[in-house]
N, CA, C and O atoms as a GROMACS GRO file, in nm:
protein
  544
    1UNK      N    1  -2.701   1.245  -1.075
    1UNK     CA    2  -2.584   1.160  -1.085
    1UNK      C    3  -2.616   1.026  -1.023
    1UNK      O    4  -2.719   1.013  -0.956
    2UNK      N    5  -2.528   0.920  -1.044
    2UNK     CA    6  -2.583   0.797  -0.999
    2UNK      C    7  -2.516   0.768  -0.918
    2UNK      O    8  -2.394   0.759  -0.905
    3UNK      N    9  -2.634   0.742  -0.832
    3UNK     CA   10  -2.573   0.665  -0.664
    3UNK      C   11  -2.437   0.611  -0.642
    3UNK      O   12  -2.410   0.506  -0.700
    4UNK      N   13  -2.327   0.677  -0.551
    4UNK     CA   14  -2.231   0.576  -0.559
    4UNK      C   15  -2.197   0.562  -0.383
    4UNK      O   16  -2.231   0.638  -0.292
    5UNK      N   17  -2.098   0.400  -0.377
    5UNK     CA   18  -2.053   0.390  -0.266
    5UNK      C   19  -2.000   0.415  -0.237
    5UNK      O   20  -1.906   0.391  -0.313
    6UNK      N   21  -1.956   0.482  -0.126
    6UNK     CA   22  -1.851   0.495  -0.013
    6UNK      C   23  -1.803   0.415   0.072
    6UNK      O   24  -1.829   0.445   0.189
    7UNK      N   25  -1.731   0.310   0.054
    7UNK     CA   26  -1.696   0.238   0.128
    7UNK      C   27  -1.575   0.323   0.250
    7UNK      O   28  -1.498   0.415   0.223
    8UNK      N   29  -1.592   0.262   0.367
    8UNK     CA   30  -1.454   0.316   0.476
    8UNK      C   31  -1.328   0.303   0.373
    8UNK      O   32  -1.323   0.228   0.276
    9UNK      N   33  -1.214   0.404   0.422
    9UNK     CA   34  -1.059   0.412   0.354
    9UNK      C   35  -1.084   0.445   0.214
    9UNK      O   36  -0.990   0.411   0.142
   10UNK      N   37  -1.173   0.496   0.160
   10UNK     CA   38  -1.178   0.526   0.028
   10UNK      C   39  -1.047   0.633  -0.006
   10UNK      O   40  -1.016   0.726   0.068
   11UNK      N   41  -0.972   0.596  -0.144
   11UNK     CA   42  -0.886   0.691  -0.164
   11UNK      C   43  -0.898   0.810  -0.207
   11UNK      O   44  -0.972   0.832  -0.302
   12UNK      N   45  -0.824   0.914  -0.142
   12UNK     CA   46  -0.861   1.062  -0.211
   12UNK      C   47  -0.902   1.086  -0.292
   12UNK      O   48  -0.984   1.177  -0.309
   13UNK      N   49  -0.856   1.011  -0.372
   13UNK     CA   50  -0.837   1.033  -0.567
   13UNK      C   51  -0.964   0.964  -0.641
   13UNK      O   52  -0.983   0.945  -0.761
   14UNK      N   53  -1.063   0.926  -0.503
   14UNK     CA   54  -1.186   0.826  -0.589
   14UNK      C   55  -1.300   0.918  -0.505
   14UNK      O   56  -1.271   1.002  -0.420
   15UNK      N   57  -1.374   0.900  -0.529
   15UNK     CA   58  -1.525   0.970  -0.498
   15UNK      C   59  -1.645   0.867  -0.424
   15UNK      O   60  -1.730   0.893  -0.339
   16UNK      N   61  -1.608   0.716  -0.511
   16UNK     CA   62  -1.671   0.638  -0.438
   16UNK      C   63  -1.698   0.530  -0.592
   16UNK      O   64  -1.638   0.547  -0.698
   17UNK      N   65  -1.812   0.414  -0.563
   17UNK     CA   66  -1.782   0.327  -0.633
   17UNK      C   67  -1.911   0.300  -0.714
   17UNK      O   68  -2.016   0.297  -0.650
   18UNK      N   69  -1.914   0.274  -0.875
   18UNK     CA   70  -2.056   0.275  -0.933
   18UNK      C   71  -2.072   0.141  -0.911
   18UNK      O   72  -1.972   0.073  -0.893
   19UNK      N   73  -2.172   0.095  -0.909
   19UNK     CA   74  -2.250  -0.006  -0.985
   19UNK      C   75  -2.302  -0.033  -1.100
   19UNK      O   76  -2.422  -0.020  -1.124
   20UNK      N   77  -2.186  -0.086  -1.210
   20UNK     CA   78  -2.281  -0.064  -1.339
   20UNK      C   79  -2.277  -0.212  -1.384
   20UNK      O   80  -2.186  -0.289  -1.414
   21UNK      N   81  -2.402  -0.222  -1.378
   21UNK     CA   82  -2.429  -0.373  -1.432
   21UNK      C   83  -2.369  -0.460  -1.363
   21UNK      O   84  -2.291  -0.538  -1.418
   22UNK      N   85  -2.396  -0.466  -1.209
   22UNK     CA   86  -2.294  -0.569  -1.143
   22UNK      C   87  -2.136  -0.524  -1.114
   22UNK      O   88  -2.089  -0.574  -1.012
   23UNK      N   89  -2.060  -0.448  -1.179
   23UNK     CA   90  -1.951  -0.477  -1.178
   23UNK      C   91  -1.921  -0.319  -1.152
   23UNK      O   92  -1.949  -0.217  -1.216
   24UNK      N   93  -1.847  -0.344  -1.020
   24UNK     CA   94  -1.751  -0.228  -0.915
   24UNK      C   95  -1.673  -0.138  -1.031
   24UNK      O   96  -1.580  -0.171  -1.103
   25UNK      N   97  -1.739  -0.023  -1.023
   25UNK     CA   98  -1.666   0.051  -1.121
   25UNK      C   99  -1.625   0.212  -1.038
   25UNK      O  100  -1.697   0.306  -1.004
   26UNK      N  101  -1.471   0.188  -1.028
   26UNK     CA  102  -1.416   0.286  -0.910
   26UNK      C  103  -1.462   0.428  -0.970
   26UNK      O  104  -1.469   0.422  -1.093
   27UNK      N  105  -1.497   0.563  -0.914
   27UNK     CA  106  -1.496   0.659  -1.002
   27UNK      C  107  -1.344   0.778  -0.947
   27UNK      O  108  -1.313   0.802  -0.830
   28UNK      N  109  -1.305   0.808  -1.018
   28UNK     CA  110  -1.202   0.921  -1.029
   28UNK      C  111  -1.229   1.018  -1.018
   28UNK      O  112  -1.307   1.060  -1.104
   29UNK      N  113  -1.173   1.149  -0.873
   29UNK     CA  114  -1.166   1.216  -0.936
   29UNK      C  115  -1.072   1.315  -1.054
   29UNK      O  116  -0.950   1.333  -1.043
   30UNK      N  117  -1.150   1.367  -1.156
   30UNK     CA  118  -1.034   1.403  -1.220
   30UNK      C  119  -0.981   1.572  -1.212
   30UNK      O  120  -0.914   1.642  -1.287
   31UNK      N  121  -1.047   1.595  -1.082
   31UNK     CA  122  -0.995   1.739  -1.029
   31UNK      C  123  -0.900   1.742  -0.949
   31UNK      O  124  -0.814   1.828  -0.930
   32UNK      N  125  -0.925   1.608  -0.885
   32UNK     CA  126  -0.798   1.606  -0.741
   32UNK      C  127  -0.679   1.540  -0.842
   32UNK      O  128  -0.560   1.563  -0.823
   33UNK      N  129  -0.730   1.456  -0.952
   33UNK     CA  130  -0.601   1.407  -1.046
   33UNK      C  131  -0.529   1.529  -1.048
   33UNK      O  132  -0.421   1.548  -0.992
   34UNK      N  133  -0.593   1.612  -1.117
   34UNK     CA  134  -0.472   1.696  -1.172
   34UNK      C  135  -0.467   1.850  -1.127
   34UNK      O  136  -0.431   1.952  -1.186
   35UNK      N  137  -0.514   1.826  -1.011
   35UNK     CA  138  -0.472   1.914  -0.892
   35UNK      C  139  -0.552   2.077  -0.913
   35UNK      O  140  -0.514   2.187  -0.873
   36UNK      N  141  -0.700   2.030  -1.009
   36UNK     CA  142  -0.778   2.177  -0.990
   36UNK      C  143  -0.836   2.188  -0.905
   36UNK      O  144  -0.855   2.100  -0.821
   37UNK      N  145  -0.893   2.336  -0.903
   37UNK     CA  146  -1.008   2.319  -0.796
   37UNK      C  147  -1.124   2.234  -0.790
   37UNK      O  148  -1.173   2.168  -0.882
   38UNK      N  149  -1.161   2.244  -0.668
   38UNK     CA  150  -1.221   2.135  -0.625
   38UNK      C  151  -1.377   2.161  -0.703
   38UNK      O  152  -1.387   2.282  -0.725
   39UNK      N  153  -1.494   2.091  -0.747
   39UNK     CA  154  -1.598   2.070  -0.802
   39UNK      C  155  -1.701   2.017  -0.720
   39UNK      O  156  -1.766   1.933  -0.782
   40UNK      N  157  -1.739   2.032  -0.610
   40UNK     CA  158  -1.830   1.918  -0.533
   40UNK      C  159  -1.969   1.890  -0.660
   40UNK      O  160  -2.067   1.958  -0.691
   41UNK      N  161  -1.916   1.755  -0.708
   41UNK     CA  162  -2.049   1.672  -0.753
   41UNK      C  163  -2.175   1.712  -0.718
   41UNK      O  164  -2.194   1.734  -0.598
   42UNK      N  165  -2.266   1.726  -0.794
   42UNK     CA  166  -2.394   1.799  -0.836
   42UNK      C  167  -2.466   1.642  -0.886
   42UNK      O  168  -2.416   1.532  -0.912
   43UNK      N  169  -2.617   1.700  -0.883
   43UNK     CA  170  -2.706   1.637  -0.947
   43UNK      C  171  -2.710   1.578  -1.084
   43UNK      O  172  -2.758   1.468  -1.112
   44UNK      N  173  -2.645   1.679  -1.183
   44UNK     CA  174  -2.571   1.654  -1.286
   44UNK      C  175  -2.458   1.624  -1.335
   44UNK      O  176  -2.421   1.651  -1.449
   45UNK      N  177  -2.398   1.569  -1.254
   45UNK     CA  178  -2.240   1.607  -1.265
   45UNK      C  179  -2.237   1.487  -1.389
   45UNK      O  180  -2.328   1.408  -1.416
   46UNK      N  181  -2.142   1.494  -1.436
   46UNK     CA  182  -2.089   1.373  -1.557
   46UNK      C  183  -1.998   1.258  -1.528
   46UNK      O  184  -1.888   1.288  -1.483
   47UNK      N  185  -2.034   1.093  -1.551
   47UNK     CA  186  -1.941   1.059  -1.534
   47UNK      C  187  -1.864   0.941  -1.658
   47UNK      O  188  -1.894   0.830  -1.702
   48UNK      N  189  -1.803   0.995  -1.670
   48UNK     CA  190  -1.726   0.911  -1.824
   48UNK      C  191  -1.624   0.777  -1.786
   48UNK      O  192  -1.511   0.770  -1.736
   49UNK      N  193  -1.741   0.655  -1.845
   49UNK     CA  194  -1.661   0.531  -1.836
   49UNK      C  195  -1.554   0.504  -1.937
   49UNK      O  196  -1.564   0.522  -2.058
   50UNK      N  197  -1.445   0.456  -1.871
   50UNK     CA  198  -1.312   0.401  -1.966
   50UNK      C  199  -1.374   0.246  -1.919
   50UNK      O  200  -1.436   0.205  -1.822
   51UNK      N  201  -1.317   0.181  -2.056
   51UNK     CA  202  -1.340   0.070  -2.085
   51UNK      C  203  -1.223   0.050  -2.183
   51UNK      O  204  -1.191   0.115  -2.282
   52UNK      N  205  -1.155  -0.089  -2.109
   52UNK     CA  206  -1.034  -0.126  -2.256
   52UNK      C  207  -0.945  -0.152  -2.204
   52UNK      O  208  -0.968  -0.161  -2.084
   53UNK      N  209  -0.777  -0.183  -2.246
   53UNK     CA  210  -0.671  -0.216  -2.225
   53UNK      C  211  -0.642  -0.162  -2.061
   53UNK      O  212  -0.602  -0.243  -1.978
   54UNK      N  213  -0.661  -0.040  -2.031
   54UNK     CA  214  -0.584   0.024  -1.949
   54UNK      C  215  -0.651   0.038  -1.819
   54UNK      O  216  -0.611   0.069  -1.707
   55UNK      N  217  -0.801  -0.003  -1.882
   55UNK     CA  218  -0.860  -0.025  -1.723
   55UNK      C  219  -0.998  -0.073  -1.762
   55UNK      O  220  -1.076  -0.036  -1.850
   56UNK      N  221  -1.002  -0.189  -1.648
   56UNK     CA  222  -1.136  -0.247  -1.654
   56UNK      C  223  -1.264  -0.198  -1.587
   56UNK      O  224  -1.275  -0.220  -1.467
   57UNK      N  225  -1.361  -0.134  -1.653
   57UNK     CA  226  -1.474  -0.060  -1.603
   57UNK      C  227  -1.400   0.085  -1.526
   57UNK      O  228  -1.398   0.061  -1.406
   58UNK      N  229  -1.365   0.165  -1.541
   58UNK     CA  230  -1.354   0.261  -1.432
   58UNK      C  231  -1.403   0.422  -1.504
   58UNK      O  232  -1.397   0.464  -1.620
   59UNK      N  233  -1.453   0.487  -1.375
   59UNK     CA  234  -1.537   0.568  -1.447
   59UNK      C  235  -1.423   0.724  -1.412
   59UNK      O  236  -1.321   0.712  -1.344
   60UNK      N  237  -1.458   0.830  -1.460
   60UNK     CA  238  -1.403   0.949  -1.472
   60UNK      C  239  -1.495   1.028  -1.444
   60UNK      O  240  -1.562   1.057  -1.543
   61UNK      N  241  -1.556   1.119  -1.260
   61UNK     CA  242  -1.604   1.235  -1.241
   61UNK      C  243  -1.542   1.362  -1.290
   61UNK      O  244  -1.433   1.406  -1.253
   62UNK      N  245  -1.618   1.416  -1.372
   62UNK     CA  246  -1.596   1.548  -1.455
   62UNK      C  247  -1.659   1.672  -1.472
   62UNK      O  248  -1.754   1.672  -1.550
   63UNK      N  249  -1.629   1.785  -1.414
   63UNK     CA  250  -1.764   1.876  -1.418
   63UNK      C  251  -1.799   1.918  -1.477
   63UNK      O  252  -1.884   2.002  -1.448
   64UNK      N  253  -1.756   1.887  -1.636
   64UNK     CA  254  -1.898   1.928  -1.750
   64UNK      C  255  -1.848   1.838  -1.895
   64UNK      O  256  -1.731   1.807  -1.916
   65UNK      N  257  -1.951   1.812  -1.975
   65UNK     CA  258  -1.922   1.745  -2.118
   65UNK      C  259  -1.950   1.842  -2.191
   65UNK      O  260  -2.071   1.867  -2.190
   66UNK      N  261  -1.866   1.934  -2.279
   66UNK     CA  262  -1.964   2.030  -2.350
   66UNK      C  263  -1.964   1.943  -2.451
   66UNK      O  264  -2.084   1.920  -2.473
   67UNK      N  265  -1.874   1.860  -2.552
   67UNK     CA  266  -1.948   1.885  -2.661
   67UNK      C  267  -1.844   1.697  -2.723
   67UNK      O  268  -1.723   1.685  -2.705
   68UNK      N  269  -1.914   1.606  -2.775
   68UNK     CA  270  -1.851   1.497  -2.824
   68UNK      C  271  -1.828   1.494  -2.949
   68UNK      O  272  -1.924   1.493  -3.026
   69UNK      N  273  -1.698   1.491  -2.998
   69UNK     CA  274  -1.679   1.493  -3.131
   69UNK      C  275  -1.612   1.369  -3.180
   69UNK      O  276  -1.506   1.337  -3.125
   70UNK      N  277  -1.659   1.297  -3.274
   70UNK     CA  278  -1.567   1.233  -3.404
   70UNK      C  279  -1.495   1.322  -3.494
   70UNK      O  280  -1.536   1.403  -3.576
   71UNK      N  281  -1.317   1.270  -3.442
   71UNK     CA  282  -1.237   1.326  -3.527
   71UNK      C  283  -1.161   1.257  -3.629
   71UNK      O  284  -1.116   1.152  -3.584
   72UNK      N  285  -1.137   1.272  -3.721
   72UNK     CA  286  -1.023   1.166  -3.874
   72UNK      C  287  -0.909   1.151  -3.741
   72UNK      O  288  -0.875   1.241  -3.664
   73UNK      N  289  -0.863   1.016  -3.742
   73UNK     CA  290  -0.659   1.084  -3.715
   73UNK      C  291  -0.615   1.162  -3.707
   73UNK      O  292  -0.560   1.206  -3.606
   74UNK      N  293  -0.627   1.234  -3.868
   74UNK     CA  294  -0.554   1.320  -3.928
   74UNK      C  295  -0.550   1.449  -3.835
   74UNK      O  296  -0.452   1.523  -3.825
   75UNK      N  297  -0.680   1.464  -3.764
   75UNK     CA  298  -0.688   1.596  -3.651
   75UNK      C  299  -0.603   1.605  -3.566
   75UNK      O  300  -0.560   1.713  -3.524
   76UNK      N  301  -0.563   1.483  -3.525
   76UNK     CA  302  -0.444   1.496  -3.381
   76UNK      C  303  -0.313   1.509  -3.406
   76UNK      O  304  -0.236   1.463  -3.490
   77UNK      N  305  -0.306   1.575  -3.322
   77UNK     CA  306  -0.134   1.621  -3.375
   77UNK      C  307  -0.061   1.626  -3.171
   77UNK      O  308  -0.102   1.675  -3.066
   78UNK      N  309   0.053   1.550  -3.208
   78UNK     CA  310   0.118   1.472  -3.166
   78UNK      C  311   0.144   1.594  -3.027
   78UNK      O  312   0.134   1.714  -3.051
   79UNK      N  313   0.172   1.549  -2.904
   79UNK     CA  314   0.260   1.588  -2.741
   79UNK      C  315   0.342   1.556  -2.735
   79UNK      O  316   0.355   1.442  -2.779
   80UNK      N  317   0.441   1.611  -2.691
   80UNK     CA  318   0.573   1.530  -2.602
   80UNK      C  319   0.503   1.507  -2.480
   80UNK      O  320   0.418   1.580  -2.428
   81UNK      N  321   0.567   1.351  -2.425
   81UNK     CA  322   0.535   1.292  -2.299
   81UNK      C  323   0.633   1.456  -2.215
   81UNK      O  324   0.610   1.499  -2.102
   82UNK      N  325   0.688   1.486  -2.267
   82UNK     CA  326   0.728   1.567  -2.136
   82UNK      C  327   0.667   1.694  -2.114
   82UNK      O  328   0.716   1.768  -2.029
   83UNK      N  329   0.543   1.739  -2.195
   83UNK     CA  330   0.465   1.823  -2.176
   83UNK      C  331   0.368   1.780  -2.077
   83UNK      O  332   0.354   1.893  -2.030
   84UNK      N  333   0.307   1.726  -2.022
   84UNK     CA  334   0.222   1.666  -1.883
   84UNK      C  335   0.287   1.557  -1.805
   84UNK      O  336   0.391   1.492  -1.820
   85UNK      N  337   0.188   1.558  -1.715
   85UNK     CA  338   0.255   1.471  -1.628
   85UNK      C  339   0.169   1.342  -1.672
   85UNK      O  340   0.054   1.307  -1.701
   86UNK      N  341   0.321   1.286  -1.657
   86UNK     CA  342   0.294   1.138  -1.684
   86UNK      C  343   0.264   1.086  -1.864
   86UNK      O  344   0.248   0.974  -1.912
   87UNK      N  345   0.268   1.228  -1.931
   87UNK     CA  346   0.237   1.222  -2.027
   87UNK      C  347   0.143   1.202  -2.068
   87UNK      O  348   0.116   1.148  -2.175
   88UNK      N  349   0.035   1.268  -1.941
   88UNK     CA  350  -0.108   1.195  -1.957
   88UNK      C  351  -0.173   1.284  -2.070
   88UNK      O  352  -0.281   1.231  -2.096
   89UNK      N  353  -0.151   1.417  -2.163
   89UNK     CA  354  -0.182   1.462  -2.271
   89UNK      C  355  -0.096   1.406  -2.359
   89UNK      O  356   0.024   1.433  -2.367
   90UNK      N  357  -0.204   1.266  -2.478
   90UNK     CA  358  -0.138   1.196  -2.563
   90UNK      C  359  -0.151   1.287  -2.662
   90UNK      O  360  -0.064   1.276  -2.748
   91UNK      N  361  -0.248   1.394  -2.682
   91UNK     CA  362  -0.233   1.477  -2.846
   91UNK      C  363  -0.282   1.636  -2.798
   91UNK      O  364  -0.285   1.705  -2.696
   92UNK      N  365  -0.310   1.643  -2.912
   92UNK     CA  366  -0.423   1.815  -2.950
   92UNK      C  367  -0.488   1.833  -3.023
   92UNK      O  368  -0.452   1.816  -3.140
   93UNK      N  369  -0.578   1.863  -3.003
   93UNK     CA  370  -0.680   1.910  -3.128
   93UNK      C  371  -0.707   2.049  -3.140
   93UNK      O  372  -0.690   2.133  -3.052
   94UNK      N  373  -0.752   2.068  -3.256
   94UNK     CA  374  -0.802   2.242  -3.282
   94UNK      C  375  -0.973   2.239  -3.291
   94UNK      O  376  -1.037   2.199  -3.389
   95UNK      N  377  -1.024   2.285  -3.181
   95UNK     CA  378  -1.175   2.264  -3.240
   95UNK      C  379  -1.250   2.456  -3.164
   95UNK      O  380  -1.264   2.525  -3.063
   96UNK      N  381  -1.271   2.449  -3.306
   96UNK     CA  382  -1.317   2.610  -3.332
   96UNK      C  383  -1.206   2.709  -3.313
   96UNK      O  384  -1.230   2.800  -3.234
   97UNK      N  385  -1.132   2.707  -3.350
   97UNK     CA  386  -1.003   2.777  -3.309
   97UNK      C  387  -0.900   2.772  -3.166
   97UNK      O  388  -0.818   2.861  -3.142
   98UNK      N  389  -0.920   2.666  -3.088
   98UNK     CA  390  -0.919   2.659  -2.975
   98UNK      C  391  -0.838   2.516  -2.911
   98UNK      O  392  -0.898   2.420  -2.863
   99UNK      N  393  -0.685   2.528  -2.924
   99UNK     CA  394  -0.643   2.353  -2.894
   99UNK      C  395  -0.684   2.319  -2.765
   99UNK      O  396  -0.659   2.380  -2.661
  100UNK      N  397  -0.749   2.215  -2.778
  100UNK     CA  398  -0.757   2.129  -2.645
  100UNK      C  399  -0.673   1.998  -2.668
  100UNK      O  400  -0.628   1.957  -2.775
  101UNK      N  401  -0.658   1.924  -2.514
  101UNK     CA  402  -0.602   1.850  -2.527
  101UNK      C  403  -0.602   1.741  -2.460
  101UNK      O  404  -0.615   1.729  -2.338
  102UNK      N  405  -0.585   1.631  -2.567
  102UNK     CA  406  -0.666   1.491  -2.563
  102UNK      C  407  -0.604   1.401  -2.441
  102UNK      O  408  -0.486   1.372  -2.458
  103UNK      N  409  -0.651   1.364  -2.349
  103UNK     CA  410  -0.574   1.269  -2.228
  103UNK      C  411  -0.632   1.125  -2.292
  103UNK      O  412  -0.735   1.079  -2.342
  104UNK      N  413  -0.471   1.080  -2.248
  104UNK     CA  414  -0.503   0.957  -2.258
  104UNK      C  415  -0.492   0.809  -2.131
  104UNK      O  416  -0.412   0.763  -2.048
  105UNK      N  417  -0.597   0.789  -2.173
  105UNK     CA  418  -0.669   0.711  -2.051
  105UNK      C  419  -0.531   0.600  -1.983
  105UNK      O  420  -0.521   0.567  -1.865
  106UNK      N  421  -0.476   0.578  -2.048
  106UNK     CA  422  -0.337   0.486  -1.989
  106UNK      C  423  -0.265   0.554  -1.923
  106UNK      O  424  -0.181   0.495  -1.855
  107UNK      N  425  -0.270   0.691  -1.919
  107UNK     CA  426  -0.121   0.769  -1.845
  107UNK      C  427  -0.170   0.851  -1.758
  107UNK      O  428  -0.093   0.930  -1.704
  108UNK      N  429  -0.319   0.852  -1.722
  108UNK     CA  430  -0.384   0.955  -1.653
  108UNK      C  431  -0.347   0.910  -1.502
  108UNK      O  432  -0.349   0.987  -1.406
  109UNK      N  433  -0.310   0.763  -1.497
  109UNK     CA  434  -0.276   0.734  -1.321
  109UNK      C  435  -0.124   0.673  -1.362
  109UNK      O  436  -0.091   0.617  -1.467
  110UNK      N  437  -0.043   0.702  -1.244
  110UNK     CA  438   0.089   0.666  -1.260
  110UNK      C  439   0.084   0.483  -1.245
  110UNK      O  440  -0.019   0.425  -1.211
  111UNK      N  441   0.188   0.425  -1.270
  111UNK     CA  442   0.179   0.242  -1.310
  111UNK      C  443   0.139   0.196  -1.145
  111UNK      O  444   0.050   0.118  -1.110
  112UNK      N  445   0.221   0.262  -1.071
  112UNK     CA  446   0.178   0.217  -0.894
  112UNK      C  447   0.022   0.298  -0.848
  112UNK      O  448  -0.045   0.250  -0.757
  113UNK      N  449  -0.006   0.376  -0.895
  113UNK     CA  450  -0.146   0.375  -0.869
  113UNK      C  451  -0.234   0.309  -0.949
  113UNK      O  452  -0.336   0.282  -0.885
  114UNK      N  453  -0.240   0.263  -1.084
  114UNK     CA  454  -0.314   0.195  -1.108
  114UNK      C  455  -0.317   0.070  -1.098
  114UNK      O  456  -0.416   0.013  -1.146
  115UNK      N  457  -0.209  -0.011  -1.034
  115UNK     CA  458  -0.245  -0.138  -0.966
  115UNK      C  459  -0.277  -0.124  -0.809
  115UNK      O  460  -0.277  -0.229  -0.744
  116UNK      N  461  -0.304  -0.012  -0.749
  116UNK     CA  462  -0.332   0.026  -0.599
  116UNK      C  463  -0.527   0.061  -0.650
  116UNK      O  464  -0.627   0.063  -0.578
  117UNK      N  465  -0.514   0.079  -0.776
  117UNK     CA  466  -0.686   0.104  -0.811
  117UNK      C  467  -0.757   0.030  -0.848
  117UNK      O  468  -0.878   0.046  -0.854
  118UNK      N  469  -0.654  -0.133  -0.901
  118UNK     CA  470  -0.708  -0.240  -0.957
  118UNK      C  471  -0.733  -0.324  -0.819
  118UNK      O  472  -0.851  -0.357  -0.814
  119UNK      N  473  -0.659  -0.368  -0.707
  119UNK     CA  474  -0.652  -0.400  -0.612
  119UNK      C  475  -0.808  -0.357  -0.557
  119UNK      O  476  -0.903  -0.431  -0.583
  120UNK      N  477  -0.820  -0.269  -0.502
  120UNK     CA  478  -0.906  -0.149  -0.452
  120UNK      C  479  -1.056  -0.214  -0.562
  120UNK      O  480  -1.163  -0.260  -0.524
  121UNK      N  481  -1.023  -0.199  -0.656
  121UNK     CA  482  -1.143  -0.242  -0.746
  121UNK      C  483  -1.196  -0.374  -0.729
  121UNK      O  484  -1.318  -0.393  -0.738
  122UNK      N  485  -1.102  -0.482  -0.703
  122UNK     CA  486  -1.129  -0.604  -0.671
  122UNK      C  487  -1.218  -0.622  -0.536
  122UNK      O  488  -1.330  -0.667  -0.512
  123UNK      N  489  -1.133  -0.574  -0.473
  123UNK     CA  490  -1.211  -0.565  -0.320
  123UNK      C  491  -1.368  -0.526  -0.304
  123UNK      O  492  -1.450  -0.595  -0.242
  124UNK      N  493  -1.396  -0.396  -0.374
  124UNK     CA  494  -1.536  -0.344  -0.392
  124UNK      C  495  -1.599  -0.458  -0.497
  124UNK      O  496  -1.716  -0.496  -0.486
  125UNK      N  497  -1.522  -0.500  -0.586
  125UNK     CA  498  -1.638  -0.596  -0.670
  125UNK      C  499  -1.649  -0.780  -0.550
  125UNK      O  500  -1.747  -0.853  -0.536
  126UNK      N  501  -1.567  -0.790  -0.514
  126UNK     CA  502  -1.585  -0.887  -0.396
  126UNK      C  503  -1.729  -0.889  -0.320
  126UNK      O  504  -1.823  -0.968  -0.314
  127UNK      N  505  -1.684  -0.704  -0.241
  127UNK     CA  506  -1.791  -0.680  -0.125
  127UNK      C  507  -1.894  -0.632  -0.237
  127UNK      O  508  -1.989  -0.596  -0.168
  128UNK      N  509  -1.915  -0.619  -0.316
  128UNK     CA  510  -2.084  -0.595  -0.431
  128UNK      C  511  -2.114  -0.760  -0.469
  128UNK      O  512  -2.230  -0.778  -0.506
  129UNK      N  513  -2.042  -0.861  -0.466
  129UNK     CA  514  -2.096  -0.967  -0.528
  129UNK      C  515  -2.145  -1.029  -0.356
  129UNK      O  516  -2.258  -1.078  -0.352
  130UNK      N  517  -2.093  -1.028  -0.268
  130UNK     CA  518  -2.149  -1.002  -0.127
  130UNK      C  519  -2.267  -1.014  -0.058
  130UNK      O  520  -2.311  -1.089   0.029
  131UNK      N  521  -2.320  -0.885  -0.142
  131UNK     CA  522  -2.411  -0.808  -0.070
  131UNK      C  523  -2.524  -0.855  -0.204
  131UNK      O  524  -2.637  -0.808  -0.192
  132UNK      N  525  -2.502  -0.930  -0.312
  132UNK     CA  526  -2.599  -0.932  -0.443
  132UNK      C  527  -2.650  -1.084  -0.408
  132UNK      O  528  -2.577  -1.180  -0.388
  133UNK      N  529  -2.828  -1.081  -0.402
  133UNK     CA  530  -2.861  -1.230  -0.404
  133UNK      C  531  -2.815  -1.342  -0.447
  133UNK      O  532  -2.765  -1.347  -0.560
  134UNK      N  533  -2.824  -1.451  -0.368
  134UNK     CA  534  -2.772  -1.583  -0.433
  134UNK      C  535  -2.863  -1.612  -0.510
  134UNK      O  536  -2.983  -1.593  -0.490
  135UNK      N  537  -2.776  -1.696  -0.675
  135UNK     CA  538  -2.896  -1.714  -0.720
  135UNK      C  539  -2.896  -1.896  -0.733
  135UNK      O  540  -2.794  -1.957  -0.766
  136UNK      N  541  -3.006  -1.955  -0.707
  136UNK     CA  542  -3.021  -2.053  -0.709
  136UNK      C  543  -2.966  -2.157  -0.802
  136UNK      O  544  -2.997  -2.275  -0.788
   0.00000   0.00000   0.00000
């Protein structure tokens, strides 16, 4: 797994901070998100970057990828926001007989934590531009 920081006061809910390409990328965890058991990070552990509207660089610790699929639209079939919290399961899929279900990256942190993670993110990309040579 790739090196991350620990800065002092780190929040529960983060693991610590990547470096990818320069830019402070908080990681999540997504066990303490949603309140499973706990996973202590391994050598392998996985970590899945969101990139886009809902968050800039931030990564997702996960304890396993089995399998990445391209699906049509047509595969997802619709949640009620009042089936998860926060409505953070936007759909479902059927893959091999088996619904799983699709989170979506906007609802996975409530609106006051993810400006307490954007904040938090700023700060670590501050103290990484810091600590990175001047360049002439």
């Amino acid at each position: 797994m790739a090196e991350l920081a620990s800065p002092p006061g780190l929040p529960h809910l983060l693991e610590g901070i990547l470096n990818l390409a320069g830019s402070a990328a908080p990681v999540l965890r997504l066990d303490r998100l949603l309140d499973l058991p706990e996973q202590p990070p391994g050598l392998y552990s996985m970590l899945i970057v969101l990139k886009g509207a809902a968050y800039d660089r931030v990564a997702i610790l996960v304890d396993r990828v089995i399998e990445i699929l391209s699906l049509p639209e047509s595969a997802f079939l619709p949640v009620s926001k009042d089936d998860s919290f926060n409505g953070c399961a936007g759909a479902a899929v059927t893959v091999r007989g088996e619904v799983v279900h699709v989170l979506s990256p906007a609802r996975i942190l409530l609106e006051k934590e993810r400006r307490a993670l954007a904040e938090f993110q700023t700060m670590a990309q501050r103290r990484l531009q810091d600590w990175s040579p001047q360049q002439p």
